[in-house]
N, C-alpha and C positions, 0 to 999 in steps of 0.2 A: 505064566509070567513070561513077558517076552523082556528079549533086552536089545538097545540099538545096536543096529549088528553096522562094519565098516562098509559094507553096502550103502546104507541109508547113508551114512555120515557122508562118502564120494559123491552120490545122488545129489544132496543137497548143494553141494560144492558147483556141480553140474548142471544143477537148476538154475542158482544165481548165475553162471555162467554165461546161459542160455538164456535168458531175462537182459543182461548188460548186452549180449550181439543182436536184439532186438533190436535196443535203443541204437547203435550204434551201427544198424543199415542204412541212416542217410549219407554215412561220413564216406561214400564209398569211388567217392575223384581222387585219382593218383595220389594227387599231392598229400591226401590226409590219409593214404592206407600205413605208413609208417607209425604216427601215431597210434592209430587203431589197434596195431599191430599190439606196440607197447603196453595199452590200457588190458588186452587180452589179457596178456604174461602177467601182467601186475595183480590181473584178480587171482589166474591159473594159482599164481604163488602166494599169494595172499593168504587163503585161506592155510595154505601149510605154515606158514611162516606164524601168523597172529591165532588165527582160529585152535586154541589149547586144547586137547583133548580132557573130556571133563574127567574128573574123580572115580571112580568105579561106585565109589557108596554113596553119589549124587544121579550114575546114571543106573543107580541101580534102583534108587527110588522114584527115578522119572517111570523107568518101565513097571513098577507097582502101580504108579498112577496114572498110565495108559498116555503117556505125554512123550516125545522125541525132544531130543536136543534143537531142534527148530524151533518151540517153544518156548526157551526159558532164553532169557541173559542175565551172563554173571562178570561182575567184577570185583576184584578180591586185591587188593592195593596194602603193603606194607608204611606204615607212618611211623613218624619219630623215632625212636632212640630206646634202646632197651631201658639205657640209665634214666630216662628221662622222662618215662610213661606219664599223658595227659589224663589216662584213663581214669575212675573212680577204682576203689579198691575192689578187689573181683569179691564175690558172696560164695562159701564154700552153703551147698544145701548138705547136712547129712542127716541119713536115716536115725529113729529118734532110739534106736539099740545102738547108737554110738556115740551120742550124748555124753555118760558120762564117762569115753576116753577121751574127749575132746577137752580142751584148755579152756574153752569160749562159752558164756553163759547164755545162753537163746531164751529164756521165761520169757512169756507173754500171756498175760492174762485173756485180755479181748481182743481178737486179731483186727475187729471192725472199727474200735475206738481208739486202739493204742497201737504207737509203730512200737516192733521190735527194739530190744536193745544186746549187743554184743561185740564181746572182746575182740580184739584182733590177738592172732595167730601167723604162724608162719606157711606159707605156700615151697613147700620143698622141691619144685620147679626150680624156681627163682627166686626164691629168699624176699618176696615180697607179701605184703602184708594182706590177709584174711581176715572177711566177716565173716563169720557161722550162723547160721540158719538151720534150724530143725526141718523137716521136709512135712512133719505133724502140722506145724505153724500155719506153712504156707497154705496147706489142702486147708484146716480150719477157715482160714481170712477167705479164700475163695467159698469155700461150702458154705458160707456165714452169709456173704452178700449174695450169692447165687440163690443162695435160699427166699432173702428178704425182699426179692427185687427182682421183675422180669428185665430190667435193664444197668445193669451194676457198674456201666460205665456214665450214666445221666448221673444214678443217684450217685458217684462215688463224685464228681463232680460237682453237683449241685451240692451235695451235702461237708465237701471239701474231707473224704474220708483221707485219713493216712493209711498209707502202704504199709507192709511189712516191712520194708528196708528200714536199716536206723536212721533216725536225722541228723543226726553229726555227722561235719564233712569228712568225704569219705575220699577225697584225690590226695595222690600220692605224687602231685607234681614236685618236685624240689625247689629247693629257694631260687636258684639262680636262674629256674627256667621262669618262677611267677616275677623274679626283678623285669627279666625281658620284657613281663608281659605289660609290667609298670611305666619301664621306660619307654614301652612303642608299642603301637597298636599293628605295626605291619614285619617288625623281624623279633625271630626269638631267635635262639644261641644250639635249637634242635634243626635235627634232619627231619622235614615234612614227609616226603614220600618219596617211595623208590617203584622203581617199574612193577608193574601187575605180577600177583603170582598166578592170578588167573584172569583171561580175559577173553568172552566167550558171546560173541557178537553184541558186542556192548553199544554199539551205533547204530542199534535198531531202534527205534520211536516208539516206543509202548505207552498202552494204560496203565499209570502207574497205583489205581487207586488209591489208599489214604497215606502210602508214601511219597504224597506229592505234598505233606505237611510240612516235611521238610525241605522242602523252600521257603516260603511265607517266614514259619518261624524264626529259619536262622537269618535273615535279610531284616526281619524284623529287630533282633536282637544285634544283628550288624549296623541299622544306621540309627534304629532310636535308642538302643542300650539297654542292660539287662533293668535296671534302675527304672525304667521308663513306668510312668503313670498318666492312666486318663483323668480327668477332672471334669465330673458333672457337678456344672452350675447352676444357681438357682438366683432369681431377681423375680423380681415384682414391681407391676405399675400401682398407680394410687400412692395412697397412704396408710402408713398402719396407725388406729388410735389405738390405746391398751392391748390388748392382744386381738383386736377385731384388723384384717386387713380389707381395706374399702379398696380393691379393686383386682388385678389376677395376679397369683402366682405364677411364676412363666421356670420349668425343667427346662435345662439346656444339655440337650444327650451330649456324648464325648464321645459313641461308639465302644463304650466299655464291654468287653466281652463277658464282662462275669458281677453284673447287675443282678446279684440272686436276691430273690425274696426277702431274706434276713439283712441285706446289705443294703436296697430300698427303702428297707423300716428305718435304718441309721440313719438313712440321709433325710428322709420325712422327720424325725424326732429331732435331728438338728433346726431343722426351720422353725419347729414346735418351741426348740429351747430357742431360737431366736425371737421368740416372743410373739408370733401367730401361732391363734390357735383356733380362729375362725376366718372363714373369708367369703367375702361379700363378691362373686366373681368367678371365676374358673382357672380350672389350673390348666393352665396350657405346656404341653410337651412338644420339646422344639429338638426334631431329631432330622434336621437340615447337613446334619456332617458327613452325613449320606444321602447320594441322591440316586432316587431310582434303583435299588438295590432290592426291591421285597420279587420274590419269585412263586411261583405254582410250586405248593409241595409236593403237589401229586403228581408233577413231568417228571420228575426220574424213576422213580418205578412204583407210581401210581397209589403209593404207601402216602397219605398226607399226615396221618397222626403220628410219624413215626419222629422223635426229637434228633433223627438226625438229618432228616429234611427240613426242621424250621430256617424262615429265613432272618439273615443279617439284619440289620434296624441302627441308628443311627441312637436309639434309647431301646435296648434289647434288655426284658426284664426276664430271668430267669430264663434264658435260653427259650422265652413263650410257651415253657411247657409246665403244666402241670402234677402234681404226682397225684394219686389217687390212692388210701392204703383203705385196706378192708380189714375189717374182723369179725371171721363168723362168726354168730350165733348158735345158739340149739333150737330155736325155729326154723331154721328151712328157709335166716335170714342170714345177711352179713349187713351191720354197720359200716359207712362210709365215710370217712374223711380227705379233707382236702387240702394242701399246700402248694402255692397261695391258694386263700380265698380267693375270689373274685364276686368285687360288688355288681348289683342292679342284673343278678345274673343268677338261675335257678341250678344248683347241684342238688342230684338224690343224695339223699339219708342212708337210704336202704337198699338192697338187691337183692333178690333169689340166688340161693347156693343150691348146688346140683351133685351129686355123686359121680367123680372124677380126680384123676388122679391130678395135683398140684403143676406138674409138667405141663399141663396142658390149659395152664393159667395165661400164657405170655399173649395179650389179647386179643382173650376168648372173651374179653367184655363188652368188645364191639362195638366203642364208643360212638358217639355222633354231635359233633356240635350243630345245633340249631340256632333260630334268632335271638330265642331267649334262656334257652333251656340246654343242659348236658344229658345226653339219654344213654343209658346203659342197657347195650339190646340184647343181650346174653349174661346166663348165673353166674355164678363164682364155684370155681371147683370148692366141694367145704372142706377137703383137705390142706387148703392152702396156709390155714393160719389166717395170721398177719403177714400182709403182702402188699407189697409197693408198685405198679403198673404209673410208666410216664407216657403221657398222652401232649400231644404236639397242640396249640389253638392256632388254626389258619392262616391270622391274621398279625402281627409283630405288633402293630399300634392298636388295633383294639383289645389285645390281650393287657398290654401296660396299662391303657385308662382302666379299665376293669380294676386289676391288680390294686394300682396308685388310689383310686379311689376306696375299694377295701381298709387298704394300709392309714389310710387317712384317719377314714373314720374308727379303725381299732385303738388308734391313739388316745380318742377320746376330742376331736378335733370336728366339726361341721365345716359343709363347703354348702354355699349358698345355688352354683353354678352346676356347669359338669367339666369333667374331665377332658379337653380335645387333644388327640395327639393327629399329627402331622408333619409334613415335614417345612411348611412355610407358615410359621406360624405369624408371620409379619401379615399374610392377609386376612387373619382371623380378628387381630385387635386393629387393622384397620379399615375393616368393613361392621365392625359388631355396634349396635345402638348401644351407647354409652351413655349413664347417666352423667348430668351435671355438675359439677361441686369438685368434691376431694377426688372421687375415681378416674377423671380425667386428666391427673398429675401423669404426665410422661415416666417412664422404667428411666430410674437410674441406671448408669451404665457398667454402674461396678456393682457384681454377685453380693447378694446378701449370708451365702452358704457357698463352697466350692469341696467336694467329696471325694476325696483322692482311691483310683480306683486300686486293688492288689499290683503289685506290677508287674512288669509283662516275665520277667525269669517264674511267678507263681502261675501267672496265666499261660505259659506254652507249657508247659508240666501239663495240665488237664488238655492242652491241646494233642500233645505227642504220646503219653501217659494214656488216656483213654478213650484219642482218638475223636477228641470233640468237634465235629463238622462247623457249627455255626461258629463257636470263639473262631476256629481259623479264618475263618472268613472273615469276620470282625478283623481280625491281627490284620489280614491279605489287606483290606481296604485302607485299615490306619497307615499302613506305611503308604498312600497315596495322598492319608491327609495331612498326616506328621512330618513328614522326610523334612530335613534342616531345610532346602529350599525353597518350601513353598512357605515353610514358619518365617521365613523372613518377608514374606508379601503378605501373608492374608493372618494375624495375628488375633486371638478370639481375647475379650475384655478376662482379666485376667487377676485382679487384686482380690484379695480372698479378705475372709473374716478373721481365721487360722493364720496362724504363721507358714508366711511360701517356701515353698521348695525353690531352690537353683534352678529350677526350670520355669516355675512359676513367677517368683523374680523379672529372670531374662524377657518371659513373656510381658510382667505390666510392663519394663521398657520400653518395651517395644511399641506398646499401646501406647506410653507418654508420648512418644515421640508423635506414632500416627497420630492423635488427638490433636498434637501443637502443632504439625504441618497443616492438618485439616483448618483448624483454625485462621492460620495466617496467609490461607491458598480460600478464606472467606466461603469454603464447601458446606453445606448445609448437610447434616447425618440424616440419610430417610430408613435407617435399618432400623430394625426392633431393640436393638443392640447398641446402637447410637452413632457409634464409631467403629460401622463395617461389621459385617459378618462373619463368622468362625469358619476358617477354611474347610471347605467341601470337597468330598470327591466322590467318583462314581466308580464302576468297575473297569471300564475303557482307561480311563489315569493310574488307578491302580494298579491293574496290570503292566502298562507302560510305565511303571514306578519301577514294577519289578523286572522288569529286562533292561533299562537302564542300568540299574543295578548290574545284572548276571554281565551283562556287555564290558560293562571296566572292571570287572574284578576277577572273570573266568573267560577262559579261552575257547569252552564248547560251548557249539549257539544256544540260546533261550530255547528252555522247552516250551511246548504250546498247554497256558493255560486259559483257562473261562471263569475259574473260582481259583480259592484258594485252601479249598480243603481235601481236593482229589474224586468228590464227588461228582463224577463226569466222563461219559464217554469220549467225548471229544478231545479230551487235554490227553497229552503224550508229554514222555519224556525217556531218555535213553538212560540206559545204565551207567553209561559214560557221564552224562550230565550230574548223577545221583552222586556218584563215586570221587568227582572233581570237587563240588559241594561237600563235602563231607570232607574231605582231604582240606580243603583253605580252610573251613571251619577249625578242625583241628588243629591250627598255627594260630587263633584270634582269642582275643583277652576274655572274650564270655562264651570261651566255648565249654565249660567248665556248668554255666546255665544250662547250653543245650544238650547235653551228653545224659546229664543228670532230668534230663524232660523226657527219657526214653524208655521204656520198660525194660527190665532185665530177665533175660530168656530164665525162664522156670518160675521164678522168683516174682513178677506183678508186673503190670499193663495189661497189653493187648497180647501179650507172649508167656504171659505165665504160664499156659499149657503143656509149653517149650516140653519140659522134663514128662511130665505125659506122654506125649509122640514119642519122644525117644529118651528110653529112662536114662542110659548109660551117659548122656550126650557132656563132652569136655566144654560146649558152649556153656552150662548151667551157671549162672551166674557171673560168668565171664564175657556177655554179650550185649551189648545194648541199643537196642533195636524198636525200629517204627515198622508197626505190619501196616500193609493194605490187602482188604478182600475187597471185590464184586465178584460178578457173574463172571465166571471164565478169568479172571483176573484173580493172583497173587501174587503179595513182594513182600522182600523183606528188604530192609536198608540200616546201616548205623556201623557199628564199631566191635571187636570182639579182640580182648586181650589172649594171646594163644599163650599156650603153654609155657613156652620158653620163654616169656616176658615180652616180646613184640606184637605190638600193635597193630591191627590191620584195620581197613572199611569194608565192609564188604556191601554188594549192592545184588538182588537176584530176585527177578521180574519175571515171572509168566504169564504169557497168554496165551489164547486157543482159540480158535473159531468153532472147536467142537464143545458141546453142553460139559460142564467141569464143575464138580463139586470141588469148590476152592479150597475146602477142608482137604479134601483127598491129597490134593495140590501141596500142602503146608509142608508133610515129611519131605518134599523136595529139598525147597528152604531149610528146614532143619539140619538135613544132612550138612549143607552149604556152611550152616553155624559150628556144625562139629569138626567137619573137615577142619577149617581154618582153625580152631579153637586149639587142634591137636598140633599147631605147626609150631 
């Protein structure tokens, strides 16, 4: 075990030294050696003056993990007010032989199906209020999905499992700091932040991986609002006689990030209960509100079936991924099943099971989409049981047609047509041979169906919670096609069947109005839509969405992104960026959404393991935290209430040019959680 000795730490100081008098050989005409002179002394002193020496039980687990303080950046910021804590209520975990000296009741019958439920208690730190948690519970809920699922963060999403944590609110904000929050969107009556307790080259530019979620989300949650919902509409050309519809169905995507299978069937049985239930025509998918957004799954690391490389979709049905569950047999077979189906498209039934241990399930099936067919080119361990494997399909629109046409026809509904999805779908009905008569009545312009999607405080929960790559992306784009100023130029037809939301409302306004300008400015409508098309964006707006943003509202530059889910080499971001975000968050009226969309160290997300790595740790339940891994890259970022009642963000990014088990990497971060936890 080595450890950084103050050799290296000088070294490093000396390195950068010698890197700045590089740059600064051309400056060397009289007049500019004073300067020079200065910018020397400012760095010489620099690094003593800012550069903090790290923790002993942070640099003592960098050198376990074979990593230097060049490596990592950490920043570690106190917020708010002891009195005044924004934070959620900490989770005390205790071992289940102290159960019943505890006050707090922890039963939980199925940790998969049912969130926990428990008293509060008192925290004899600071006389603040405690949920208990058995430590039995937690491993249960994990060994329960770990078990049934080679991916327990698709299925826990897809399937919208609850965590362990209980559902009743758990914030401990006080009255007068949530009036502030009522009265104003930009001051409350707390102290935001006070100078770093730690800060340890935090204006380095790193790979942030999937802690670059937290951007997107909280920007998302800053201009559209925790409240905010998408709205997939549905219209149709022709006419309907009795339940027969004489011409097409036309999906109008909204960019909804969590269009799961079960939530497509709603929207399909609404149209059904609108009184089609055949149709002479096709159903056309109009997922125009994104343009140019589908990518190669297999360019980032050549993994294509994997659901955290599917791509965004302007009508993204179930994240495009399939699940697959088996159940062996005593043949030497296992039965197959599928959710979704997918119509006009061949799945096996069956597969060969092999003698292996269940470990070694996480696909070992070695999927293969073909033109027509799903192939399954490898056994099933037959010790797996029943087991859930999620399988990515290549393609975002031809997976929905498949899907959409399924879901159809299980309703008990005929399509005379096929299913087209694209994303202009104005040149499909204005090139296709139409018959005569009834089917060539023009689309009314107002939805026959409008399907409110979860909204966006449930949707960044499964973004930040379990780390869902494509929703973020979905979220990244909406704020390019939502933000108030573009709703006020490009306005999508907007009257529903249902009674409107305030937002829906606002929106047909808006459309009256565009309609009667259109009108009296004698403009002919050539959209599929009548009266103009539903505002679109692509990634280039979007992102430009998002640095407008960070530009008026934070004082360090825009980090460099390309998505919005952190899956990316190329996007950087500094600790300093992470740690300022996280600080304004904490002063804003929905940051009580975002805090609450974070895993809680030990306790569920992406950091349950927390307490694993390190049992003793004072972070456990008192953290709440978005991880990022890749290759040579780990972070942690979020919030951690310490000990004494104060508040801190803490931000700590590593990376390496040398091969890193990112695993290995984590007890860095840990310690980082516990340090602070303990202040």
């Amino acid at each position: 075990m080595r450890y950084p000795s103050k050799h290296r730490h000088y070294s490093t100081a000396a390195t950068k030294t010698t890197t700045l008098c590089r740059h600064l050989r051309p400056l060397n005409q009289p007049n500019k050696r004073l300067s020079r002179l200065a910018l020397l002394a400012a760095v010489i002193v620099a690094p003593i003056h800012a550069q903090a020496v790290l923790p002993a039980a942070i640099q003592k687990a960098l050198a376990r993990a074979d990593l230097t303080e060049a490596d990592i950046s950490i920043v570690i910021t106190p917020v708010g007010d002891k009195t005044t804590s924004r934070l959620p209520t900490p989770i005390q975990v205790i071992d289940s032989d102290e159960s019943d000296s505890q006050s707090a009741s922890t039963i939980v019958s199925d940790p998969v199906t049912n969130t926990s439920k428990a008293t509060s208690t008192s925290d004899p730190s600071h006389q603040s209020a405690l949920v208990t948690i058995e430590q039995r519970t937690i491993e249960k809920h994990e060994q329960k999905i770990h078990a049934y699922t080679d991916d327990p963060y698709t299925y826990q999403s897809v399937e919208s499992i609850p965590t362990v944590i209980p559902d009743e609110p758990q914030h401990t904000l006080n009255q007068n700091a949530k009036a502030q929050d009522t009265a104003s969107n930009n001051k409350t009556s707390i102290k935001i932040s006070f100078s770093p307790l730690l800060d340890h080259q935090s204006d380095i530019p790193r790979t942030p991986a999937s802690t670059m979620k937290l951007v997107p989300s909280f920007i998302a949650l800053d201009t559209l609002g925790a409240d905010f919902v998408w709205h997939t509409r549905v219209y149709h050309t022709g006419i309907v006689i009795g339940n027969r519809l004489h011409g097409d169905l036309i999906i109008q995507g909204s960019g909804d990030p969590k269009m799961t299978h079960e939530r497509l069937k709603q929207l399909l049985y609404k149209v059904k209960a609108s009184g089609i239930r055949h149709i002479d025509g096709d159903i056309i998918i109009d997922s125009a509100v994104f343009n140019n957004v589908s990518k190669d799954p297999a360019a980032f690391d050549n993994s294509p079936l994997r659901p955290y490389n599917a791509s965004p979709d302007g009508f993204l049905v179930n994240f495009s991924t399939i699940g697959i569950k088996t159940y062996p047999q005593d043949n030497g077979q296992a039965s197959v099943t599928y959710k979704p189906r997918l119509a006009n498209y061949q799945l096996p039934a069956t597969i060969n099971t092999r003698a292996a241990s269940c470990g070694q399930a996480s696909y070992s099936l070695a999927p293969q989409w073909q033109n027509t067919q799903l192939v399954l080119n490898a056994s099933l361990p037959e010790s797996c049981g029943e087991h859930v494997f999620y399988v990515a399909y290549p393609n975002a629109k031809e997976f929905a047609a498949h899907v959409i046409a399924a879901k159809w026809q299980a309703l008990g509904n005929t399509l005379s047509g096929q299913v087209i999805s694209q994303e202009a779908p104005d040149d499909v009905t204005k090139t296709k041979k139409r018959a005569h008569g009834l089917t060539a009545i023009a689309m009314s312009p107002l939805p026959m169906v409008s399907y409110p999607s979860l909204n966006l405080t449930e949707q960044i929960h499964d973004i930040n919670h379990f780390s869902n790559n494509v929703m973020a992306e979905q979220v990244a784009l909406s704020i390019g096609a939502y933000d108030k100023e573009r709703l006020t130029q490009s306005i999508p037809a907007s009257t529903t069947a249902t009674s409107p939301s305030s937002h829906e409302a606002s929106a047909s306004n808006e459309m009256d109005n565009k309609v009667a300008a259109d009108k009296s400015n004698g403009k002919k409508a050539d959209s599929l839509y009548q009266f103009g098309k539903p505002a679109t964006t692509d990634y280039p707006a979007a992102l430009q969405t998002i640095n407008q943003w960070w530009q008026t509202n934070l004082s360090t530059p825009p980090p460099h992104l390309t998505n919005g889910s952190g899956l990316c080499r190329e996007c950087t971001i500094t600790a300093a960026n992470l740690s300022e975000l996280l600080t304004y968050a904490y002063g804003r009226p929905n940051f009580e959404a975002y805090v609450d969309s974070l895993g809680v160290a030990g306790v569920s997300g992406t950091i349950a393991a927390h307490s694993d790595r390190l049992p003793k740790s004072a972070a456990t339940g008192r953290a709440w935290i978005k991880t990022g891994t890749l290759n040579n890259v780990t972070s942690m970022a979020g919030y951690v209430k310490g000990l004494s009642g104060q508040d801190y963000v803490v931000v700590g990014i590593i990376n390496t040019d040398q091969a890193l088990n990112p695993y290995a990497a984590r007890p860095v971060l840990d310690a980082m959680l516990d340090w602070t936890a303990q202040r």
